[in-house]
C-alpha positions in Angstrom: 0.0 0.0 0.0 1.5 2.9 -1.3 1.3 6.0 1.6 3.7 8.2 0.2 4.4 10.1 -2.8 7.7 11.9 -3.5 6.9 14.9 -6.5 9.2 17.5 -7.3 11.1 16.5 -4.2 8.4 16.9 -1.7 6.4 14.6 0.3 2.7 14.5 -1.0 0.1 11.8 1.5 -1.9 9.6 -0.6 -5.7 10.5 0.3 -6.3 8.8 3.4 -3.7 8.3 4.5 -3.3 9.8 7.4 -6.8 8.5 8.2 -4.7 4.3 8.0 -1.3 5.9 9.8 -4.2 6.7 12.5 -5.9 3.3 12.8 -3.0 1.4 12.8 -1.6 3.8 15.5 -4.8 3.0 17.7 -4.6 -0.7 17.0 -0.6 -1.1 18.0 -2.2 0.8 21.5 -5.1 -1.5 22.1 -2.6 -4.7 21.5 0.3 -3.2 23.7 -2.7 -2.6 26.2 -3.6 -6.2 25.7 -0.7 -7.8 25.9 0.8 -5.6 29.5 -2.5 -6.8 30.9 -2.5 -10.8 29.8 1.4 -10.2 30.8 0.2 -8.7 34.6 -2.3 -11.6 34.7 0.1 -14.3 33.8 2.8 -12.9 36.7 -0.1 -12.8 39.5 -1.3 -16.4 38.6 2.2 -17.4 38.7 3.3 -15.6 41.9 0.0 -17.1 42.8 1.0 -20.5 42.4 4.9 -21.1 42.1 5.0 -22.1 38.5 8.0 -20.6 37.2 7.5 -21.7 33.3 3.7 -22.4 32.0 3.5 -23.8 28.1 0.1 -24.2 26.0 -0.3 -28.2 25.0 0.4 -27.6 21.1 3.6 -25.8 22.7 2.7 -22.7 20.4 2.8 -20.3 23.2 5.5 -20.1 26.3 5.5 -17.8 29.4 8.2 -17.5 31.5 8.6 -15.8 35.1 11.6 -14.0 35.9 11.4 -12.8 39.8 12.8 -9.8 41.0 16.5 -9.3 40.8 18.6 -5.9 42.2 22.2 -5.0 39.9 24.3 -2.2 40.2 24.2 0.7 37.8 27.2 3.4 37.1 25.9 6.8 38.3 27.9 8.3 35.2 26.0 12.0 36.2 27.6 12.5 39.9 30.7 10.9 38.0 30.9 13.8 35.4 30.2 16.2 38.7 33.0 14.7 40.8 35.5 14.2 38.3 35.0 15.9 34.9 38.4 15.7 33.5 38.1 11.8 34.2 34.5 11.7 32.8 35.5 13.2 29.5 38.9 11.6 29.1 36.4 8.4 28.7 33.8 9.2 26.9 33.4 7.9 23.1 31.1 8.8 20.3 27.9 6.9 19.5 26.2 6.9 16.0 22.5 6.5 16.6 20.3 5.2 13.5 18.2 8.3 11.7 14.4 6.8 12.4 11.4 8.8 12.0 8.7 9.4 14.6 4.9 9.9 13.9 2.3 11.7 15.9 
C-alpha cells in the first residue's frame, strides 16, 4: 500500500492516508494494552501458584517468570560532577540510526 508520494522532491500523503497511519496507530495501542494486561495476569497467577515456566499443549505459546533481581548501575551523572576531567577523558562517540517518529 502505497502512503507516500515523492513529486518534485516533496512529500505528498496519498488521500487517506493519514486517516490508516491513525488506525493502525490505535490498533498497536489496544494490542500493547492487551498484551501488559495478559502479561500482569500471567505474573499474578504465577506468583499465585509457584510455577515458574507455563506452556500451551500444542507448545505454540511459552511464558516464563523472571522474579525480582537488584544489579548495580554506574551513576555516570555524579561521576561527570565529581571528576570531569576523568568523565571526559572516557567518553566515546555513538552513532544512533536516523528513524522517523509519527504523531
Amino acid at each position: 500500500m502505497e502512503l507516500i508520494k515523492i513529486e518534485n522532491n516533496d512529500l505528498t500523503l496519498v488521500e487517506g492516508a493519514i486517516k490508516e497511519i491513525k488506525k493502525f496507530q490505535k490498533a498497536q495501542l489496544q494490542l500493547e494494552l492487551m498484551e501488559q494486561q495478559l502479561k500482569r495476569a500471567f505474573q499474578e497467577a504465577m506468583e499465585k501458584t509457584g510455577i515458574s515456566k507455563w506452556t500451551t499443549p500444542d507448545g505454540s505459546f511459552k511464558v516464563t517468570y523472571i522474579g525480582e533481581t537488584t544489579g548495580n548501575t554506574f551513576d555516570s551523572k555524579r561521576f561527570k560532577e565529581e571528576h570531569p576531567d576523568l568523565y571526559s577523558e572516557y567518553q566515546k562517540p555513538t552513532v544512533r540510526k536516523a528513524y522517523v517518529k509519527l504523531s
